[in-house]
LOBA-805223 format. One record per residue: residue number from 0; residue in three letters; x, y, z of N, C-alpha, C, O in turn. Coordinates in steps of 0.05 Angstrom, whole numbers. Example, Ala and Ser with C-alpha at 12.3 -4.5 7.8 and 13.67 -1.06 7.14 Angstrom:
BEGIN
<0,"ALA",<264,-114,156>,<246,-90,156>,<264,-66,156>,<285,-66,169>>;
<1,"SER",<257,-45,142>,<273,-21,143>,<258,1,157>,<268,23,161>>;
//
This chain:
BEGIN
<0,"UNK",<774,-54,623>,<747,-64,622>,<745,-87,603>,<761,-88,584>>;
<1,"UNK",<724,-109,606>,<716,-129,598>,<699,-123,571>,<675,-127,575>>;
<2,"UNK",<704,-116,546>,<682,-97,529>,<665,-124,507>,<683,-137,495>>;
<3,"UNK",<644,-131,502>,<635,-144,483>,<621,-129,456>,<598,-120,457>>;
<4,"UNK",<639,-129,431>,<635,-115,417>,<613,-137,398>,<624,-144,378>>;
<5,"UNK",<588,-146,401>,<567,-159,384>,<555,-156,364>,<539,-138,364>>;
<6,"UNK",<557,-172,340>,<543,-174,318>,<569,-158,302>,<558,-143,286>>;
<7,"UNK",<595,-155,299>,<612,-141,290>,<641,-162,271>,<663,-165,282>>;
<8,"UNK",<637,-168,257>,<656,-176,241>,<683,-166,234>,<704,-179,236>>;
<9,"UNK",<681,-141,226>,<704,-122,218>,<722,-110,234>,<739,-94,230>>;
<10,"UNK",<714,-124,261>,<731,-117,279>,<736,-89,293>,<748,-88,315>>;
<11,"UNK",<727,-67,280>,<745,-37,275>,<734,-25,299>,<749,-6,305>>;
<12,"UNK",<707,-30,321>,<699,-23,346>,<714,-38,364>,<726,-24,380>>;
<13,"UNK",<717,-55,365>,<738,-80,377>,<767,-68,374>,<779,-71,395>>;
<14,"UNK",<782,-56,356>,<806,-58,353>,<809,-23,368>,<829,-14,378>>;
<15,"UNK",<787,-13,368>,<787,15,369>,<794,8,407>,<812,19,420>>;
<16,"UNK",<781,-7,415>,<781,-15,449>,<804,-27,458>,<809,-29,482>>;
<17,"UNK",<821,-37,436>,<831,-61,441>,<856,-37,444>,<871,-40,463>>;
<18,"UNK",<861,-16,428>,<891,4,424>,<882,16,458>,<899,12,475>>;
<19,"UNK",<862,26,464>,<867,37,487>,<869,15,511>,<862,23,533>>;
<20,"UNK",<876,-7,508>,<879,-21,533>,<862,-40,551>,<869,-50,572>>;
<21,"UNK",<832,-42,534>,<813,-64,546>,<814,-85,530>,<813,-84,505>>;
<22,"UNK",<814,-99,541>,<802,-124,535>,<775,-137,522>,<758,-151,532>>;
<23,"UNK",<780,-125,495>,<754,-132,482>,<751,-152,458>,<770,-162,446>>;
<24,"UNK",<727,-155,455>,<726,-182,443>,<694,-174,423>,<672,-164,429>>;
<25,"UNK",<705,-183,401>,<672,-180,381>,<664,-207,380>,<679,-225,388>>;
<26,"UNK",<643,-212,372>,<624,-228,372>,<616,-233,346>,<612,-210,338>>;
<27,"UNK",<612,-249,325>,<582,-252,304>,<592,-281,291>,<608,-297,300>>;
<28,"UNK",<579,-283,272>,<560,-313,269>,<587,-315,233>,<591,-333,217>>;
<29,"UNK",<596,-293,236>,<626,-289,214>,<645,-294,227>,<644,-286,250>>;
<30,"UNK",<670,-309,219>,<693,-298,226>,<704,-272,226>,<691,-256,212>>;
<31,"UNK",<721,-264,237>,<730,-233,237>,<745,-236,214>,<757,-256,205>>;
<32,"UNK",<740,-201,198>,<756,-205,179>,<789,-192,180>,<806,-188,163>>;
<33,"UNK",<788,-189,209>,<823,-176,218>,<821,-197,245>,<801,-207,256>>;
<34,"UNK",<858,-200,250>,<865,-205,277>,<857,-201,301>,<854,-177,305>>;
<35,"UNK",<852,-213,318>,<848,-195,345>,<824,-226,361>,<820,-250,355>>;
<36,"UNK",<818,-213,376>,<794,-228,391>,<770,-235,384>,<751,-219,382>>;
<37,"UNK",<769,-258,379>,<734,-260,370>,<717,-284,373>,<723,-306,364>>;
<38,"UNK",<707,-280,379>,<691,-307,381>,<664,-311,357>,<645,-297,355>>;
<39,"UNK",<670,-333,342>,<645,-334,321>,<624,-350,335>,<633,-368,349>>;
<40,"UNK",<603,-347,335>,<579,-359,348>,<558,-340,357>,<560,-315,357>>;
<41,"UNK",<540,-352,365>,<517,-331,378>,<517,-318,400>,<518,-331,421>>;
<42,"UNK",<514,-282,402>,<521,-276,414>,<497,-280,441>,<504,-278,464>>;
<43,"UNK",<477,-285,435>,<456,-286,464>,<478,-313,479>,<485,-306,501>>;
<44,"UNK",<488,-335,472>,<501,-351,487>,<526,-339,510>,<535,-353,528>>;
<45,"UNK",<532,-318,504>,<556,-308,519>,<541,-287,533>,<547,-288,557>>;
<46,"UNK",<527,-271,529>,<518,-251,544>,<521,-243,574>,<523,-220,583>>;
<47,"UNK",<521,-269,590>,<522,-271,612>,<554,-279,625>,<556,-289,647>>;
<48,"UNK",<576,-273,611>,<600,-287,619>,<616,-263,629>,<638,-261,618>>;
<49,"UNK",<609,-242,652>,<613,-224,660>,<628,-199,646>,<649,-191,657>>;
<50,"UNK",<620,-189,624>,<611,-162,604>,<621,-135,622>,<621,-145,645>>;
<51,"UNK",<628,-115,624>,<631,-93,637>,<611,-69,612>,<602,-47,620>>;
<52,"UNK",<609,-73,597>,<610,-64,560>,<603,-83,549>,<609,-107,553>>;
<53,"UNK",<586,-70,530>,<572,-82,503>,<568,-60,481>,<554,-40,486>>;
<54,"UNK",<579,-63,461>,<565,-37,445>,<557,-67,416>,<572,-81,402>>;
<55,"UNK",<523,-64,420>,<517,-87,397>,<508,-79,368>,<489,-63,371>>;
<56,"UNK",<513,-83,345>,<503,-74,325>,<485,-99,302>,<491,-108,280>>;
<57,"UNK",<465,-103,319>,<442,-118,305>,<442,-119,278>,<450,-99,266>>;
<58,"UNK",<434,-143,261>,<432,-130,227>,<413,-122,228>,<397,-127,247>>;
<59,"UNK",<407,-105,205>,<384,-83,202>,<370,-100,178>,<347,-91,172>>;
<60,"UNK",<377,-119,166>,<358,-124,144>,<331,-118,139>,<321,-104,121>>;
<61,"UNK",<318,-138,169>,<301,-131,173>,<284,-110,193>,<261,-112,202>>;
<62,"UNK",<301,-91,197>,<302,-73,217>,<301,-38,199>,<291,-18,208>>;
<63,"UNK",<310,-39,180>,<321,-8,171>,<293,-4,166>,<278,-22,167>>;
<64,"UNK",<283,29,159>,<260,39,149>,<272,40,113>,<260,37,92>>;
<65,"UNK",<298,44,119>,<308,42,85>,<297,14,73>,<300,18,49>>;
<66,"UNK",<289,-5,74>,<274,-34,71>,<238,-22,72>,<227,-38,58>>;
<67,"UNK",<222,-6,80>,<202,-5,89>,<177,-23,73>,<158,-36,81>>;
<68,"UNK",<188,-15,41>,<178,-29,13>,<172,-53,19>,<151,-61,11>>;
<69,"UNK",<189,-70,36>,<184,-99,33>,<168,-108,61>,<160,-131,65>>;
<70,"UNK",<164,-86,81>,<163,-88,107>,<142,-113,106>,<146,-134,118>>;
<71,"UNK",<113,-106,85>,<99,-126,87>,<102,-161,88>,<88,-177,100>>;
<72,"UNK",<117,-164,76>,<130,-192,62>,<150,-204,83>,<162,-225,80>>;
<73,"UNK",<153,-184,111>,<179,-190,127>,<167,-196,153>,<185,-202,168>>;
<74,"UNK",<146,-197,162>,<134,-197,187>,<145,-217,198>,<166,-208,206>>;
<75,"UNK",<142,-244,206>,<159,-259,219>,<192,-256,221>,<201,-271,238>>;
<76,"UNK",<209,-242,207>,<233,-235,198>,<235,-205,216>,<258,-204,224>>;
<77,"UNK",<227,-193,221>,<215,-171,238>,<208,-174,274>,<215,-164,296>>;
<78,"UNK",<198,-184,268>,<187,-199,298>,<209,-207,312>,<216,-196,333>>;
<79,"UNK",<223,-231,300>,<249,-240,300>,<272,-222,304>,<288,-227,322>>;
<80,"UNK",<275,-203,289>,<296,-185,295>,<294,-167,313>,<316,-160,320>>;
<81,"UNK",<272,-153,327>,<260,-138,344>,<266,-169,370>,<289,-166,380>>;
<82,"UNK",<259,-182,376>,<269,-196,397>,<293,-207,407>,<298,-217,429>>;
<83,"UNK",<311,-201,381>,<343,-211,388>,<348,-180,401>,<362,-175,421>>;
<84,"UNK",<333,-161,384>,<348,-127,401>,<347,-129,429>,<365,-123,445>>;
<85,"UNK",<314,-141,435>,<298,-133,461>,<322,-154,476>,<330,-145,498>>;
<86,"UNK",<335,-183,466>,<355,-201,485>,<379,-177,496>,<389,-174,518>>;
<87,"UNK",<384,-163,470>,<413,-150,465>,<410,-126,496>,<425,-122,515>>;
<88,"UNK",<378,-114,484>,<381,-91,512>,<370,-97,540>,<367,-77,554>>;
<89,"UNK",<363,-122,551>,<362,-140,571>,<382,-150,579>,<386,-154,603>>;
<90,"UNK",<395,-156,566>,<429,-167,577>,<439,-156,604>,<440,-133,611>>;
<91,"UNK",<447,-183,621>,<458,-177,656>,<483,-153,647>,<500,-155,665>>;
<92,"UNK",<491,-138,631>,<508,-118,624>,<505,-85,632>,<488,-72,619>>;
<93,"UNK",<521,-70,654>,<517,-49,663>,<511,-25,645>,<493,-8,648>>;
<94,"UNK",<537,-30,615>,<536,-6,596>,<524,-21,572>,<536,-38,560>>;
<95,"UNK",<502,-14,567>,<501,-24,533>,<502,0,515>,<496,22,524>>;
<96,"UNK",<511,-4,481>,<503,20,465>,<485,-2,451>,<492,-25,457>>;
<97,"UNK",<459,0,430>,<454,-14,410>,<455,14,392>,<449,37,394>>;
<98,"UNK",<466,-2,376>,<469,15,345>,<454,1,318>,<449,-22,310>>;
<99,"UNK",<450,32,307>,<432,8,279>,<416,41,267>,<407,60,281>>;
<100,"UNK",<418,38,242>,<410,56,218>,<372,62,233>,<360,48,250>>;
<101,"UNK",<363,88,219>,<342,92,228>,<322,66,220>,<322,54,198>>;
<102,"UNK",<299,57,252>,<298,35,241>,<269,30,254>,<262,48,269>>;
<103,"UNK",<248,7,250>,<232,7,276>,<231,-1,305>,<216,1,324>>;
<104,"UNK",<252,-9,300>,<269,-9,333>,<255,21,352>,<249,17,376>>;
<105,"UNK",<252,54,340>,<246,73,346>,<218,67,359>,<210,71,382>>;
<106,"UNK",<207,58,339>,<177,50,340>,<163,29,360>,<145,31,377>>;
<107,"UNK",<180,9,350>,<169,-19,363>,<181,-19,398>,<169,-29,417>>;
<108,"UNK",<203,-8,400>,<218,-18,418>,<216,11,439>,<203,11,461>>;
<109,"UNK",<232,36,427>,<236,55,449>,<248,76,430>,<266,68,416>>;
<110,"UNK",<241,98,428>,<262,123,412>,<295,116,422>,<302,105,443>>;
<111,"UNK",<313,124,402>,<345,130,400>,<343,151,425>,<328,170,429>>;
<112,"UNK",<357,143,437>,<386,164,464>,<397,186,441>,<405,209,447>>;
<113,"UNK",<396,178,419>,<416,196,409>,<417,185,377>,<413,161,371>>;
<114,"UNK",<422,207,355>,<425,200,330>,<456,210,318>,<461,234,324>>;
<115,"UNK",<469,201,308>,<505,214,299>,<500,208,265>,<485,195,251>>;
<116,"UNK",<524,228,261>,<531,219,232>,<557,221,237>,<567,233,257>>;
<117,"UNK",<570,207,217>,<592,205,199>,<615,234,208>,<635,233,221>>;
<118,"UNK",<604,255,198>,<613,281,190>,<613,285,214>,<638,286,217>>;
<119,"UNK",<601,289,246>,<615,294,266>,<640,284,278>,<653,296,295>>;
<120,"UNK",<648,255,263>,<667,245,275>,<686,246,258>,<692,223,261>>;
<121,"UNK",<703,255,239>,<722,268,219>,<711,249,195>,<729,232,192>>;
<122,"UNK",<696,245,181>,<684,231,159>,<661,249,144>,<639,257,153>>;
<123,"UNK",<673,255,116>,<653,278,105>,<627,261,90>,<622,260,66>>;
<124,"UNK",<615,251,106>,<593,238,95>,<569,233,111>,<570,233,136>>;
<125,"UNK",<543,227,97>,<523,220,123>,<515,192,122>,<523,179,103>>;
<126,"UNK",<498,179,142>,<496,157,148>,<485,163,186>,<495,161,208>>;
<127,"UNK",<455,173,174>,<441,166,207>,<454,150,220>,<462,133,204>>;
<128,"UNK",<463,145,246>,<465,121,263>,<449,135,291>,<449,156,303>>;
<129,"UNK",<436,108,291>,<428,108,317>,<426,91,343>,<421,67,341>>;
<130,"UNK",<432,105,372>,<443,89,385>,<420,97,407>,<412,118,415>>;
<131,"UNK",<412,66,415>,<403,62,438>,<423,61,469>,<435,39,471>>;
<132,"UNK",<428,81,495>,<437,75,513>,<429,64,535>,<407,69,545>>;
<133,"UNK",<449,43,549>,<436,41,584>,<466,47,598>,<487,36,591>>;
<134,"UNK",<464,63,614>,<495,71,634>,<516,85,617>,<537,90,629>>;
<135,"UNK",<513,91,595>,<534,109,579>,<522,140,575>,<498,146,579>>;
<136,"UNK",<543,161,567>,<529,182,566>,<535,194,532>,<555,185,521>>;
<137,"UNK",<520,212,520>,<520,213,498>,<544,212,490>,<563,220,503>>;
<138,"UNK",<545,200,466>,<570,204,448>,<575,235,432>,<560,247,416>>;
<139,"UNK",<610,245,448>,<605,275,437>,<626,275,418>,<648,266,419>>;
<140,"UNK",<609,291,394>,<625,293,365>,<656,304,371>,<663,322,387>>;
<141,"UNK",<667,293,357>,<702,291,355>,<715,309,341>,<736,319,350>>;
<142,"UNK",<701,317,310>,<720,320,293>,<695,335,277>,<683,319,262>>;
<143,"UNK",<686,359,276>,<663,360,248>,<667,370,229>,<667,394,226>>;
<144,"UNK",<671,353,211>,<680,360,180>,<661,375,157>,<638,370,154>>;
<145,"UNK",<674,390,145>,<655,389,113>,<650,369,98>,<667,351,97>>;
<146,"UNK",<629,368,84>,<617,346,69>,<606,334,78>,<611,328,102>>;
<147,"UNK",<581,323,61>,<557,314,69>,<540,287,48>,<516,281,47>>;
<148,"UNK",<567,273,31>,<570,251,5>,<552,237,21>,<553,241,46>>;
<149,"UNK",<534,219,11>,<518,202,19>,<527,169,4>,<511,152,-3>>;
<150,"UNK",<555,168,3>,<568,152,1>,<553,115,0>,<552,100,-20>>;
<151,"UNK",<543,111,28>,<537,96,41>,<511,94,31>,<512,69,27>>;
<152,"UNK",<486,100,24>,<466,99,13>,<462,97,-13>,<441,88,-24>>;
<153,"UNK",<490,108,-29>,<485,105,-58>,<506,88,-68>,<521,89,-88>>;
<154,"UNK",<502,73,-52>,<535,49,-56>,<517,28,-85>,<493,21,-82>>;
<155,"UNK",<529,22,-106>,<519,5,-125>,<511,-17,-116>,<527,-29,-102>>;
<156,"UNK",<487,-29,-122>,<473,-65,-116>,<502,-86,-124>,<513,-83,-146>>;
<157,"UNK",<510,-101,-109>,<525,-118,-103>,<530,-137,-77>,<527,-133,-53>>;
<158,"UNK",<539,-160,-91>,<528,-173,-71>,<554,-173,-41>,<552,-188,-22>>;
<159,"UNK",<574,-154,-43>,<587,-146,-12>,<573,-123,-5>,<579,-113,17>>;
<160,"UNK",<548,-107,-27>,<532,-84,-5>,<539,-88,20>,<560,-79,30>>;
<161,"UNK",<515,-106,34>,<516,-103,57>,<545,-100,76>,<549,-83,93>>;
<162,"UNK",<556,-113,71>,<580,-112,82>,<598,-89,92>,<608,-82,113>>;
<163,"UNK",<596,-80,67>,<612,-43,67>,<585,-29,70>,<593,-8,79>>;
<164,"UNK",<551,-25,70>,<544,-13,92>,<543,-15,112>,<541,4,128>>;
<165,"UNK",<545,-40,117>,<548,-42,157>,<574,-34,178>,<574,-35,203>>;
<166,"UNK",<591,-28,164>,<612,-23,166>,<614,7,190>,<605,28,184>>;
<167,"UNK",<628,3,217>,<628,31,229>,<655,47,217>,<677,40,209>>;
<168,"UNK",<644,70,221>,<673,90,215>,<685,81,232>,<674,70,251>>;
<169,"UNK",<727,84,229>,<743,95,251>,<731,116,260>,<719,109,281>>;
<170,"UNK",<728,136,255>,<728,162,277>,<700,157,294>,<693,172,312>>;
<171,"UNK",<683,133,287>,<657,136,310>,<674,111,328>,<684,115,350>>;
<172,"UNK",<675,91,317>,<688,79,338>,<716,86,357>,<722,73,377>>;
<173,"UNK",<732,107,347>,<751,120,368>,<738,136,385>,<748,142,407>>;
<174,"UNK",<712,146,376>,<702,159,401>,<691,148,424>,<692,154,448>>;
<175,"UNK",<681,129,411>,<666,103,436>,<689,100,450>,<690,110,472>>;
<176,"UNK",<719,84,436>,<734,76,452>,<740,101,473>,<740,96,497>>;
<177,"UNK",<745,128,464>,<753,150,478>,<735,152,501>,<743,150,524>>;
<178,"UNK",<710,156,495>,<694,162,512>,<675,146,527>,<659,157,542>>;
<179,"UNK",<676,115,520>,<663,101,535>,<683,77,548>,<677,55,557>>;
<180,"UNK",<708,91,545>,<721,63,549>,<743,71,578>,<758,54,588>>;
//
């Protein structure tokens, strides 16, 4: 399969697709920070270059309810990010996942297909994720561990935060690859 892994820098959904044998390729506006396939640039420009797969992970900046504090101060920044989703889940693409922390995406756009943590997929920690589907079927937990560290939420103010929270587990992205690929 043809997979477009969007808005993903770190490669680690991409590399997860790439060990079982498709042909996948991430997308974002970063260079990748590992080997492999990638194209830096915008991903609405490629959308249409015949996709089989997409699993997109939007930034949440202006998207998380964890931000809600500033929601007022973000309205055009908001607007904005809610229309790159609505490009992401319009896309000529058969399977999409969108992924992204609890967010108003729920609200503005359409409820989550489905919500995962961490700890179903061999990772003793939480971290809502939530995934919007079209043509995929739920993602089924792998691995369910003990522990429940909130790691990811209580990560210290710094300026690679974002970075290492946006970050997917291996064990959620081996399941996509396992089970959507």
């Amino acid at each position: 399969m043809k997979i477009l892994v969007a808005c993903e820098f770190s490669g680690a959904v991409r590399d997860a697709f790439t060990a079982r044998g498709h042909d996948a390729w991430s997308c974002d506006l970063l260079p990748s920070e590992t080997p492999g396939n990638h194209i830096q640039g915008d991903v609405l420009e490629i959308l249409s270059d015949g996709w089989d797969l997409m699993i997109a992970h939007p930034p949440c900046t202006h998207l998380a309810v964890s931000g809600a504090r500033w929601f007022a101060e973000k309205r055009t920044e908001q607007a904005e990010a809610l229309e790159f989703v609505r490009s992401l889940m319009a896309a000529p693409i058969a399977k999409i996942a969108i992924e992204n922390p609890i967010s108003i995406i729920s609200s503005r756009i359409r409820k989550p297909d489905q919500i995962i943590q961490p700890w179903q997929f061999g990772h003793g920690e939480t971290k809502a994720t939530c995934l919007w589907l079209k043509g995929l079927p739920l993602l089924q937990p792998t691995n369910i561990v003990d522990g429940r560290l909130a790691r990811v939420h209580k990560m210290p103010q710094s300026l690679g935060r974002w970075r290492e929270r946006s970050r997917t587990f291996s064990g959620i992205a081996a399941a996509m690859a396992a089970q959507w690929g």
